[in-house]
C-alpha positions as CSV (number, residue, x, y, z in Angstrom):
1,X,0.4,-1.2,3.4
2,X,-3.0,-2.7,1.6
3,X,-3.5,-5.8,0.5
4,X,-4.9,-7.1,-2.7
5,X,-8.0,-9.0,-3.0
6,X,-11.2,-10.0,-4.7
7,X,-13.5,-7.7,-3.4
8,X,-14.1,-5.6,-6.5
9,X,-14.2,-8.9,-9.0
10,X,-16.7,-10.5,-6.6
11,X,-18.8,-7.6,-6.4
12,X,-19.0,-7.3,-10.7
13,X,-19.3,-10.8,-10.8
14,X,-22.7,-10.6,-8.7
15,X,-21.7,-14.2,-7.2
16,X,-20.9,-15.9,-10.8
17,X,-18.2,-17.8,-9.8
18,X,-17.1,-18.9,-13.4
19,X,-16.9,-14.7,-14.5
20,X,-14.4,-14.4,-11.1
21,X,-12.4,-17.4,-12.3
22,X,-12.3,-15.8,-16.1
23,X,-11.0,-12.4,-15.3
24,X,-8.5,-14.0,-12.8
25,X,-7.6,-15.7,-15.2
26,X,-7.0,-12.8,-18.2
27,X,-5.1,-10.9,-14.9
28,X,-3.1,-13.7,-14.1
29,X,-1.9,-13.7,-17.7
30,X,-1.7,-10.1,-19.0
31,X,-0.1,-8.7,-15.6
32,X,3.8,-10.4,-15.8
33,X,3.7,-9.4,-19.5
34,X,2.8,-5.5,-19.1
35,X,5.0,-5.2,-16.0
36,X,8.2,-6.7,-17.9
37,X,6.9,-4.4,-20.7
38,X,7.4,-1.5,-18.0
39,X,10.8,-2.7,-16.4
40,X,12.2,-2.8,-19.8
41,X,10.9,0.1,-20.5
42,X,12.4,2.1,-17.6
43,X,15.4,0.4,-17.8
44,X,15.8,1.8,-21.2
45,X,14.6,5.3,-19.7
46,X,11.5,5.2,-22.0
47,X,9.9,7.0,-19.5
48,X,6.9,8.3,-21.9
49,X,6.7,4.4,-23.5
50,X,7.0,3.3,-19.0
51,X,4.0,5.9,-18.4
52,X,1.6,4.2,-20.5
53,X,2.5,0.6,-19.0
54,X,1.5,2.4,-15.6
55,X,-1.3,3.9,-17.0
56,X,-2.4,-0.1,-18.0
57,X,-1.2,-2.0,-15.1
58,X,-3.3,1.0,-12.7
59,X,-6.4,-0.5,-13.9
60,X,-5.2,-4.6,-12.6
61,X,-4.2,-2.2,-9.5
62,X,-7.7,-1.2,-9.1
63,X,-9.2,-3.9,-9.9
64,X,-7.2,-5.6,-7.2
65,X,-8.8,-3.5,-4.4
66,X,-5.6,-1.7,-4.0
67,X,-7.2,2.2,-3.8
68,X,-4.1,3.7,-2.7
69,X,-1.9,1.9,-4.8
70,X,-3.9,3.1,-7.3
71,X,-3.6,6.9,-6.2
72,X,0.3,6.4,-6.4
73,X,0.4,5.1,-9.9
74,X,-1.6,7.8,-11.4
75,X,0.5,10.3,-9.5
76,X,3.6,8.6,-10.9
77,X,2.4,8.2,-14.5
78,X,2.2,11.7,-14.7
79,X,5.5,12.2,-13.2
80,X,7.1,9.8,-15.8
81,X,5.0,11.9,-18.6
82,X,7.6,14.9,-16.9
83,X,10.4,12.4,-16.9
84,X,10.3,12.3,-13.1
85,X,11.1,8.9,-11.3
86,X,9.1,10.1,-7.9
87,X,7.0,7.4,-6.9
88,X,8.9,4.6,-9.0
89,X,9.6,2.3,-5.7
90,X,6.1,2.6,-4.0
91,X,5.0,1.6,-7.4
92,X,7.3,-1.2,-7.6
93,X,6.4,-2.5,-4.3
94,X,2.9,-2.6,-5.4
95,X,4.1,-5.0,-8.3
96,X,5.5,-6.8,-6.3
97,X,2.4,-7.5,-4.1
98,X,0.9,-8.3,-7.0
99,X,2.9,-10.8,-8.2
100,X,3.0,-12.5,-5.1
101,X,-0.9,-12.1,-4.5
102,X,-2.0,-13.6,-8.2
103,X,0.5,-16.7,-7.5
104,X,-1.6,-17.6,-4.5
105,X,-5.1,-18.0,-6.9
């Protein structure tokens, strides 16, 4: 399975350490909030409302370096658009990587 990293934010920061630190910083902060938007969300089987929270959370996917990851969520936003739950645990998992990857910046 990938790995998240830096890659992309170092390569747009164009060595500016301070710019790296700020959007790791809006990441670290606006990811837990849209991904409990999205649990609660599916939980309440608003799968159109859960669809847009993919749709949001794909771009901190790809920003993250995570290509495939990012393949998977657009693939499952437009399931959930079809009320379709196909692809909700790879997409999970990839939360879940997430989380644990932005607790170790």
């Amino acid at each position: 399975m990938e790995k998240p990293n830096l890659s992309y934010i170092e390569s747009m920061s164009g060595g500016d350490k301070a710019f790296e630190q700020k959007l790791i910083d809006i990441i670290q902060k606006e990811f837990p909030e849209e991904k409990q938007i999205y649990f609660d969300n599916i939980s309440a089987e608003n799968y159109k409302e859960a669809a847009e929270n993919v749709h949001k959370l794909k771009h901190k996917i790809s920003i993250l370096g995570l290509v495939k990851s990012y393949e998977l969520a657009a693939t499952y936003e437009n399931n959930l658009i079809d009320m379709n739950l196909k692809g909700k645990e790879d997409f999970e998992s990839t939360l879940q990587l997430m989380t644990i990857f932005l607790k170790t910046l």
